[in-house]
Structures are given as structure tokens and as C-alpha cells.
Gaussian input, Z-matrix of N, CA and C with variables (Angstrom, degrees):
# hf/3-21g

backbone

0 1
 N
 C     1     B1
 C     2     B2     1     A1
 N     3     B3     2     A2     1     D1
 C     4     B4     3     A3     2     D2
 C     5     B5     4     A4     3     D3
 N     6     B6     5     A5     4     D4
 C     7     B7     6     A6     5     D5
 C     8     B8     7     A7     6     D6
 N     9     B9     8     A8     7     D7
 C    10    B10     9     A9     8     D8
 C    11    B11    10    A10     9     D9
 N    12    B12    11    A11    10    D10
 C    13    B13    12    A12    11    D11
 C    14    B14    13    A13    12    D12
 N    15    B15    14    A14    13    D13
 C    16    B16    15    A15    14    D14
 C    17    B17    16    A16    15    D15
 N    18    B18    17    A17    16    D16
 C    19    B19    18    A18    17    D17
 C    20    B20    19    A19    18    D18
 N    21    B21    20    A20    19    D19
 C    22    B22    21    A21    20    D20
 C    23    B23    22    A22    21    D21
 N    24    B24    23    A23    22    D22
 C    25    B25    24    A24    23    D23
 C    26    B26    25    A25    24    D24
 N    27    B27    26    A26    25    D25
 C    28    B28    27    A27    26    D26
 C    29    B29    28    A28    27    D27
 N    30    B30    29    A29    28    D28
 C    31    B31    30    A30    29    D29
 C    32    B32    31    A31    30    D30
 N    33    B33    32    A32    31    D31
 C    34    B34    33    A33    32    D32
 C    35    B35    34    A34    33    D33
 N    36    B36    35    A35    34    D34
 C    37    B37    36    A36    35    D35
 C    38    B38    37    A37    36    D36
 N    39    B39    38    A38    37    D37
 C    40    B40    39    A39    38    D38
 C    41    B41    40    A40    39    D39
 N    42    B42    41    A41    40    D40
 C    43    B43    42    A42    41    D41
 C    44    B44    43    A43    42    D42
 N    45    B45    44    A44    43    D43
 C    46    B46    45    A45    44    D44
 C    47    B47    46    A46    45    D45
 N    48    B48    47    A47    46    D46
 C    49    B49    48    A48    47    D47
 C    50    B50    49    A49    48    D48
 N    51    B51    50    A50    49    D49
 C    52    B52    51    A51    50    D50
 C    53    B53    52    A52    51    D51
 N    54    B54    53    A53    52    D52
 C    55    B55    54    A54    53    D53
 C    56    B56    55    A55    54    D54
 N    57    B57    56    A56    55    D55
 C    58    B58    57    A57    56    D56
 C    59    B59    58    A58    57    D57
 N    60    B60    59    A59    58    D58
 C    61    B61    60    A60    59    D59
 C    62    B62    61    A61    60    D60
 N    63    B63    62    A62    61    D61
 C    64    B64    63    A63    62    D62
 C    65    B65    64    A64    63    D63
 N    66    B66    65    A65    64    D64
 C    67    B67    66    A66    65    D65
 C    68    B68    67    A67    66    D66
 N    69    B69    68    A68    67    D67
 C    70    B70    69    A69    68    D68
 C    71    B71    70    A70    69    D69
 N    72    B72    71    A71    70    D70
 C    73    B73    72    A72    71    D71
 C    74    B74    73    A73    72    D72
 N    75    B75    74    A74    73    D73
 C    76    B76    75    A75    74    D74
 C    77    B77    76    A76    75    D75
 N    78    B78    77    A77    76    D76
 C    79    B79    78    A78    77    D77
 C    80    B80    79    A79    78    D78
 N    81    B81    80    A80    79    D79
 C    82    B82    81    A81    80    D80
 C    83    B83    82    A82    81    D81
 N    84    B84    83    A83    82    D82
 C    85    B85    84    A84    83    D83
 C    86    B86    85    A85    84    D84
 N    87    B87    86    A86    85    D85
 C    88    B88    87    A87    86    D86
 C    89    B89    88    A88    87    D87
 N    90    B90    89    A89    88    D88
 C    91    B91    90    A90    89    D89
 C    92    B92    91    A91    90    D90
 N    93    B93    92    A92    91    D91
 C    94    B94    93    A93    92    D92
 C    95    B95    94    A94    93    D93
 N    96    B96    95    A95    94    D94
 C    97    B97    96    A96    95    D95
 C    98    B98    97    A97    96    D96
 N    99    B99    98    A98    97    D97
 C   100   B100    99    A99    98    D98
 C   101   B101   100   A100    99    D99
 N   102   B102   101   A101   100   D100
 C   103   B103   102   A102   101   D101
 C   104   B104   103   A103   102   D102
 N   105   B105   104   A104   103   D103
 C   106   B106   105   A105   104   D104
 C   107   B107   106   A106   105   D105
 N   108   B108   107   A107   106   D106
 C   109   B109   108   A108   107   D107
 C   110   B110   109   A109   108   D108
 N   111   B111   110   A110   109   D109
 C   112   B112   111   A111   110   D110
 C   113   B113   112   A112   111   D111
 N   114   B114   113   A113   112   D112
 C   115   B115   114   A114   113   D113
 C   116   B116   115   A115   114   D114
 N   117   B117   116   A116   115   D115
 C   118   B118   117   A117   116   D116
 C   119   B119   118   A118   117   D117
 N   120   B120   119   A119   118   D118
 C   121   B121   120   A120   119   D119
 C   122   B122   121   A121   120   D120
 N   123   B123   122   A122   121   D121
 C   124   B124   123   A123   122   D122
 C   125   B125   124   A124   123   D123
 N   126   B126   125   A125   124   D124
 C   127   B127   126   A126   125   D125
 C   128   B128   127   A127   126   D126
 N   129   B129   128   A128   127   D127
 C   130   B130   129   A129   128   D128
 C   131   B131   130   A130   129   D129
 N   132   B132   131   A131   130   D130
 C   133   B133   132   A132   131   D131
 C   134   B134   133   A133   132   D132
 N   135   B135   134   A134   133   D133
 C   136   B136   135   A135   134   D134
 C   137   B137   136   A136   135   D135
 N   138   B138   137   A137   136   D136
 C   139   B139   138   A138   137   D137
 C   140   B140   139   A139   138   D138
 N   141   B141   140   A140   139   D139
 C   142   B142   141   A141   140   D140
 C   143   B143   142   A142   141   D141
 N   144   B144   143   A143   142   D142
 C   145   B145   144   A144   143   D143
 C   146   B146   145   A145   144   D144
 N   147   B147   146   A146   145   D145
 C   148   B148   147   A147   146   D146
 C   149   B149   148   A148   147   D147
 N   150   B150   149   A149   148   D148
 C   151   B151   150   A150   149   D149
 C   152   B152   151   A151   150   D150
 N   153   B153   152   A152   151   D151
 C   154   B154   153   A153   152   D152
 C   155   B155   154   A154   153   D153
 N   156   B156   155   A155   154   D154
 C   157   B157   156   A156   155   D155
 C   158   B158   157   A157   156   D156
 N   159   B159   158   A158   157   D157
 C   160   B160   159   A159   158   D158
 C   161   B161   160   A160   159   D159
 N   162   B162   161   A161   160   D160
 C   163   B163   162   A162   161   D161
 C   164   B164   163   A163   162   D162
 N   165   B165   164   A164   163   D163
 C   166   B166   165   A165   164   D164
 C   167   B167   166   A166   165   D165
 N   168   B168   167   A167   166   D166
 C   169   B169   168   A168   167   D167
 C   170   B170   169   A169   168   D168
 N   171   B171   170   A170   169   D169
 C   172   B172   171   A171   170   D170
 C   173   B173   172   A172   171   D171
 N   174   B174   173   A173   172   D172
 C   175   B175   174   A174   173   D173
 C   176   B176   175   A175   174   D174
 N   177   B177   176   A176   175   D175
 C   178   B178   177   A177   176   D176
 C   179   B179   178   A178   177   D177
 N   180   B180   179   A179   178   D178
 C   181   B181   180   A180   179   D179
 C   182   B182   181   A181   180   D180
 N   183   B183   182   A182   181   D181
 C   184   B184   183   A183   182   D182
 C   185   B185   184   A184   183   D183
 N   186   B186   185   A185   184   D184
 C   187   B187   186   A186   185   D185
 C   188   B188   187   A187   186   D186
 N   189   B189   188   A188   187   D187
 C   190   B190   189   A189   188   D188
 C   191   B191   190   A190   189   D189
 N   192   B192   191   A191   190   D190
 C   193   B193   192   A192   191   D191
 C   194   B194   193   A193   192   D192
 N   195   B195   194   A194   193   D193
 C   196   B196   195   A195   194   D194
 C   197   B197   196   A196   195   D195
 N   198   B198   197   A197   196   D196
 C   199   B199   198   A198   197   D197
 C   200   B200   199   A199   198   D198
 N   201   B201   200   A200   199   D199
 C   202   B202   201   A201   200   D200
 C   203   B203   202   A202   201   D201
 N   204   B204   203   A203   202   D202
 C   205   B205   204   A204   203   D203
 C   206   B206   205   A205   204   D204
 N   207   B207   206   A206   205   D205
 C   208   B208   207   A207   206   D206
 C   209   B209   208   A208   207   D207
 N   210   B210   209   A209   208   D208
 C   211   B211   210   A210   209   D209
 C   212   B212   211   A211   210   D210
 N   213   B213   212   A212   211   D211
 C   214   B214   213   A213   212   D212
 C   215   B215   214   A214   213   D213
 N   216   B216   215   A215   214   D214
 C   217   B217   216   A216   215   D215
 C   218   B218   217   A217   216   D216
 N   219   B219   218   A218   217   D217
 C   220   B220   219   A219   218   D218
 C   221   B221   220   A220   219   D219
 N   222   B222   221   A221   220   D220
 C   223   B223   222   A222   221   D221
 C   224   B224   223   A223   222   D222
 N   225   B225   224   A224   223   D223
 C   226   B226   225   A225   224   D224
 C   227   B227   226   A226   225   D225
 N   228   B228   227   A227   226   D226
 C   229   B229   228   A228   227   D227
 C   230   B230   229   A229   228   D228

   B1=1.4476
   B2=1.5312
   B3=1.4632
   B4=1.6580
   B5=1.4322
   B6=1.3980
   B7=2.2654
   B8=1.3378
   B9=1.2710
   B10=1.1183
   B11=1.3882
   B12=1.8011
   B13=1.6821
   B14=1.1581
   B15=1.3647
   B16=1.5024
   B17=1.6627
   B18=1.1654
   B19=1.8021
   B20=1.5796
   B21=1.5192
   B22=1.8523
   B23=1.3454
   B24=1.1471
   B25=1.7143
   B26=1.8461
   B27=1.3445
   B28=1.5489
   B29=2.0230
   B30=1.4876
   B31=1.9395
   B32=1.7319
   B33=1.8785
   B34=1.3022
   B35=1.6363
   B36=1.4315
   B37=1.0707
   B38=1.5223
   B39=1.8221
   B40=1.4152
   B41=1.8808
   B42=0.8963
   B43=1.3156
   B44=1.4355
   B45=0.9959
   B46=1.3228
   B47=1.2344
   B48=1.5731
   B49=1.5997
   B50=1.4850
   B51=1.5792
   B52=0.9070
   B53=1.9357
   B54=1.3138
   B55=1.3864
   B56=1.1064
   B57=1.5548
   B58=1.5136
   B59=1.4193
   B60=1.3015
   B61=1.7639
   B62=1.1188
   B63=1.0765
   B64=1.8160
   B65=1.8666
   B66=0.8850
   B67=1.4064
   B68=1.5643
   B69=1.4600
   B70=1.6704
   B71=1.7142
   B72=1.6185
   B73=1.5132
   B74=1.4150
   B75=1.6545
   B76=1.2510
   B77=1.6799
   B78=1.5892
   B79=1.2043
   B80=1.3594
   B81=1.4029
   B82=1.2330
   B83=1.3631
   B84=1.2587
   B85=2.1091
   B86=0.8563
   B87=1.5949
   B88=1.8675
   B89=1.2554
   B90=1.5535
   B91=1.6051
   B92=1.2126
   B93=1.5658
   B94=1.4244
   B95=1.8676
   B96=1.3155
   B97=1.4076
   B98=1.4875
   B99=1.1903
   B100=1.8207
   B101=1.0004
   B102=1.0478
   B103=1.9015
   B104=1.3426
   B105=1.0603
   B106=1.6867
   B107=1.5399
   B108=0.9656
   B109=1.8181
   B110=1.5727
   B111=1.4230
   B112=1.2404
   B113=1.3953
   B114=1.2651
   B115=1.7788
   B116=1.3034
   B117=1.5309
   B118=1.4194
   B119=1.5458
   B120=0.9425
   B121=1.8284
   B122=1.8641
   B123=1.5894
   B124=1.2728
   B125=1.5820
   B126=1.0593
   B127=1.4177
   B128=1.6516
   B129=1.7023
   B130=1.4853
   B131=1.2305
   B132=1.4606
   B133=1.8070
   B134=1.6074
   B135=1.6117
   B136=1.3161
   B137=1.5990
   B138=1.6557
   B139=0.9515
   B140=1.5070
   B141=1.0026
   B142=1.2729
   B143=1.7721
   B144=1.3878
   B145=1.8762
   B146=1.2084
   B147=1.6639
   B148=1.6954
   B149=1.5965
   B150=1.7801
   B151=1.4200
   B152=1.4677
   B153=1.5849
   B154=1.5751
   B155=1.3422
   B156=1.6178
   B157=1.8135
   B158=1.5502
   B159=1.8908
   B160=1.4948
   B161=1.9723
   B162=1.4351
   B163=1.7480
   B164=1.7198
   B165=1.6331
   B166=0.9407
   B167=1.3251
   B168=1.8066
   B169=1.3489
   B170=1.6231
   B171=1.5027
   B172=1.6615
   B173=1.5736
   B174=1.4617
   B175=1.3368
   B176=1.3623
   B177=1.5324
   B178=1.6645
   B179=0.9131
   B180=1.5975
   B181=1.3411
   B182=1.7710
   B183=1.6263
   B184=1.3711
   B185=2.1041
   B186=1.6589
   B187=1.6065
   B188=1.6583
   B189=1.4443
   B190=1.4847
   B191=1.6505
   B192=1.6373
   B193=1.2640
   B194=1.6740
   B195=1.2646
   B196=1.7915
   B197=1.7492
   B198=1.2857
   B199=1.2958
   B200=1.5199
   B201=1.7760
   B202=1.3100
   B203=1.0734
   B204=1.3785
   B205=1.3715
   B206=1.3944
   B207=1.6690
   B208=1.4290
   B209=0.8519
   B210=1.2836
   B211=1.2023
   B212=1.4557
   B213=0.9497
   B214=1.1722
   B215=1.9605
   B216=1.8640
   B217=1.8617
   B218=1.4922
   B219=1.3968
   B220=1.3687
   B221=1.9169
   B222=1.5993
   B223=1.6029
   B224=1.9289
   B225=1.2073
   B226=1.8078
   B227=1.3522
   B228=1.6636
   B229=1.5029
   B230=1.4253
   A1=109.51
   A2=101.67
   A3=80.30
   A4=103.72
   A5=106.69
   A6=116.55
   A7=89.31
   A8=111.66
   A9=135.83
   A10=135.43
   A11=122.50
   A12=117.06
   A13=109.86
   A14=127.34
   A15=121.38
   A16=97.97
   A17=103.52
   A18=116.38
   A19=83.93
   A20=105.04
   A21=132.93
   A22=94.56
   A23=106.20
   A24=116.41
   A25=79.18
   A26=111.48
   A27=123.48
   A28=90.83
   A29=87.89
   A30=87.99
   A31=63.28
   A32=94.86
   A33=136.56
   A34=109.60
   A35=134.72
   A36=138.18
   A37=125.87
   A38=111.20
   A39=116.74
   A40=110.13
   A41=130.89
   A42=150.46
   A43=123.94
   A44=119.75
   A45=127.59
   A46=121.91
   A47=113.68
   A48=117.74
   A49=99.53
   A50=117.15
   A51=137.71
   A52=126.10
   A53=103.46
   A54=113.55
   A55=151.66
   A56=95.45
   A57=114.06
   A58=85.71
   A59=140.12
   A60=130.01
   A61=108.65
   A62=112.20
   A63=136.61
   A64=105.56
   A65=128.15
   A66=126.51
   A67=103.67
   A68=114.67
   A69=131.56
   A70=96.90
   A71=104.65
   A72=121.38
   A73=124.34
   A74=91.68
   A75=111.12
   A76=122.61
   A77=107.75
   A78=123.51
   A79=121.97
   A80=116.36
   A81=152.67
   A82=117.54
   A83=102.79
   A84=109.70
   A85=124.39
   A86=115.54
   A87=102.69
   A88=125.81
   A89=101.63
   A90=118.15
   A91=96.43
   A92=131.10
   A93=142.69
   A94=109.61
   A95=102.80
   A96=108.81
   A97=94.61
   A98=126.39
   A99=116.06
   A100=98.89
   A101=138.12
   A102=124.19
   A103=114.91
   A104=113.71
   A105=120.38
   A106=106.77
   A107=114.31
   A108=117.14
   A109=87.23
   A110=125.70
   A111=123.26
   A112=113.91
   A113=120.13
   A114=130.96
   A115=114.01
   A116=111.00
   A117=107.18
   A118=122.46
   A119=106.40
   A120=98.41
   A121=106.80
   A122=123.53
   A123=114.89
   A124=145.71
   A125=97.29
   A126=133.31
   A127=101.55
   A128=119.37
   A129=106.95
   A130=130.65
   A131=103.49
   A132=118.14
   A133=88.75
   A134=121.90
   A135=121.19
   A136=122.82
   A137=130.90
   A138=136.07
   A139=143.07
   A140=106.72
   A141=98.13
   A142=100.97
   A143=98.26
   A144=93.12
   A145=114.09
   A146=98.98
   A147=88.30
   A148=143.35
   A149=99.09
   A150=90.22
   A151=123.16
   A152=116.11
   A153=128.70
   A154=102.74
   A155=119.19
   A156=99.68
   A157=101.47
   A158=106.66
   A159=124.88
   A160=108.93
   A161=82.42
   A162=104.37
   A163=104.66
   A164=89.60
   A165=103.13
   A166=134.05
   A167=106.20
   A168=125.14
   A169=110.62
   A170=123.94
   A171=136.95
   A172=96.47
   A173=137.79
   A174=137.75
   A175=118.99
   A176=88.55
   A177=109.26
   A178=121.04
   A179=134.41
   A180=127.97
   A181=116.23
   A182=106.82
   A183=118.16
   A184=100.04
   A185=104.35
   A186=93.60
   A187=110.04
   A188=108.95
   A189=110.16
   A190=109.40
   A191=132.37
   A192=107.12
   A193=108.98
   A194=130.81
   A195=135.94
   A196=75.82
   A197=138.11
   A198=116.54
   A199=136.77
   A200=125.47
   A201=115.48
   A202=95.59
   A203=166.61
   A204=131.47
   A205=119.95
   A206=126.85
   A207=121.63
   A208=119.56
   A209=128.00
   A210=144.67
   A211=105.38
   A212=140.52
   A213=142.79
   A214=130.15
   A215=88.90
   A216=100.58
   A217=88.49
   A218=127.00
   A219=101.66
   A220=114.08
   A221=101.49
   A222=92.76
   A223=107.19
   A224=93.68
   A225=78.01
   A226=113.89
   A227=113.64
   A228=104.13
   A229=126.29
   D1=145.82
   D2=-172.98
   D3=-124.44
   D4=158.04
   D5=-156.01
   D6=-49.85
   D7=158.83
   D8=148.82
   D9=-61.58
   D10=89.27
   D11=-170.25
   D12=-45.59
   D13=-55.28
   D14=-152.85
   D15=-106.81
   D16=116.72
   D17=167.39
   D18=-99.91
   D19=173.52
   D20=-172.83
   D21=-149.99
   D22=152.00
   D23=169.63
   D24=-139.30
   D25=173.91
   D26=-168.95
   D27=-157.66
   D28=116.79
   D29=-172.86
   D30=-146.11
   D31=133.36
   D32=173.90
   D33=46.74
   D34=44.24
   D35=-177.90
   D36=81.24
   D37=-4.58
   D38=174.43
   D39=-100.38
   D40=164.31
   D41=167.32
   D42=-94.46
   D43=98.17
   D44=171.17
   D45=-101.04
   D46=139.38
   D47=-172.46
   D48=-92.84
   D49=117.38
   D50=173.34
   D51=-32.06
   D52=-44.61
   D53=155.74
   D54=-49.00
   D55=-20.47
   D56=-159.47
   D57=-98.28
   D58=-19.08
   D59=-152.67
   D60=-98.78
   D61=131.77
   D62=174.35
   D63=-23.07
   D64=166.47
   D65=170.71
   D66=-85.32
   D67=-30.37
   D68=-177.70
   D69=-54.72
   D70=-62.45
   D71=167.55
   D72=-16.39
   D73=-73.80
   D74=-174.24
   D75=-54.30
   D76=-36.19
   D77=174.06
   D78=-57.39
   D79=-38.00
   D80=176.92
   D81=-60.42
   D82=-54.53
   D83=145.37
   D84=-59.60
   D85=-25.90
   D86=179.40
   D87=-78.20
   D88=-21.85
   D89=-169.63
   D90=-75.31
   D91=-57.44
   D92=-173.35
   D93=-49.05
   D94=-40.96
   D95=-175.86
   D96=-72.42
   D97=-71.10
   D98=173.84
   D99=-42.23
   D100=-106.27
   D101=-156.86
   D102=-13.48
   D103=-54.17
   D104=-177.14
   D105=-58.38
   D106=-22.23
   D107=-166.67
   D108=-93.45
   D109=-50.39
   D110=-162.16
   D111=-85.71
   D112=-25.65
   D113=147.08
   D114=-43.16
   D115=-49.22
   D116=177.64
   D117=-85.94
   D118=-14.73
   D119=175.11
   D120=-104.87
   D121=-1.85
   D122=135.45
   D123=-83.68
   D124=17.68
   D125=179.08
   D126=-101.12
   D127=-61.23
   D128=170.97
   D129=-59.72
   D130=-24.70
   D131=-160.49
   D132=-74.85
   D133=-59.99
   D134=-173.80
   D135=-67.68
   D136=-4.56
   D137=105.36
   D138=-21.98
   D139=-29.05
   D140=-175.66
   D141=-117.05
   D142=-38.28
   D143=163.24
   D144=-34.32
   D145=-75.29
   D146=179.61
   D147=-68.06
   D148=-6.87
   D149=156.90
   D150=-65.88
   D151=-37.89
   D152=-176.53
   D153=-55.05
   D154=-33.45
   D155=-154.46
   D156=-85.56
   D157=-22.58
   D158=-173.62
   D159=-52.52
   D160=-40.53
   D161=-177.79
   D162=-41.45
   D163=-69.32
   D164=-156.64
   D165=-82.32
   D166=-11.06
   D167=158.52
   D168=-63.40
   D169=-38.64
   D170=-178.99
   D171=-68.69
   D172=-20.77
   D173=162.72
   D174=-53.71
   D175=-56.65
   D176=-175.19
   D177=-85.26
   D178=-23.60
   D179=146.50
   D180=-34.63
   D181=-69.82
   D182=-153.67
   D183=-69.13
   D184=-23.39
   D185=172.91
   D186=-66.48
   D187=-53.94
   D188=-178.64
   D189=-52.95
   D190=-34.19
   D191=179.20
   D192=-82.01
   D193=8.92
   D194=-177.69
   D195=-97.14
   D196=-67.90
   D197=-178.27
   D198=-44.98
   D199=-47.46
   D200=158.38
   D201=-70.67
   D202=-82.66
   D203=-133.35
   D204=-60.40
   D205=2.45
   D206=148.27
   D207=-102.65
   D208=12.60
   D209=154.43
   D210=-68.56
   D211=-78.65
   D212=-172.46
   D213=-60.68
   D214=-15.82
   D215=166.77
   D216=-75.92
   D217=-40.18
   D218=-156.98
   D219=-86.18
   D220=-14.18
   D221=172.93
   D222=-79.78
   D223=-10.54
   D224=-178.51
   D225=-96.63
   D226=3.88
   D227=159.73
   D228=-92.46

């Protein structure tokens, strides 16, 4: 099978033939494509932080209410 001449990239709804772009260009897509990868997996990480801290605040809620509630056997004796 033989490569494909014309690759396309599509930045803001136009099509660009991959060939035609500067090497400056091209670089210029690569950075954008990393960012985008690294935008998107700091987007999961901080997702998931705040599911972890949610966890673990609903821990610490429910220990502190097992604490006043012996708190409170011992003021009513």
C-alpha cells in the first residue's frame, strides 16, 4: 500500500495540507497537541484529587461525629 501524499490537520474549522506548513508551523502543532494532552490529564488528576480529598473529608466528618457522640454519653452522666 502506498503512504498517503496528502495528510490534513483542521485548526479552527479550515483544513490544512499538512505539507504545505513551515517546519516553525509544524512545531507549533506539536506543542498545541501536548498541551492538549497535558490540559487533559490535569483535568483528570484534579478530578480525582478532589474526589480523594471528598473521601476523606466524609471519613473525617463521620469519625468526629463517633467522637461528640461520646462526648455527649459522657456529659449526661
Amino acid at each position: 500500500m502506498a503512504k498517503k501524499d496528502k495528510e490534513t490537520l483542521v485548526i479552527d474549522d479550515r483544513e490544512y495540507n499538512v505539507n504545505e506548513l513551515t517546519q516553525e508551523q509544524i512545531t507549533m502543532v506539536n506543542h498545541v497537541a501536548d498541551l492538549d494532552r497535558k490540559l487533559s490529564s490535569a483535568q483528570f488528576n484534579l478530578f480525582q484529587l478532589q474526589g480523594g480529598r471528598a473521601y476523606f473529608m466524609n471519613m473525617l466528618n463521620k469519625s468526629l461525629e463517633v467522637v461528640d457522640e461520646s462526648d455527649e454519653v459522657v456529659e449526661d452522666v
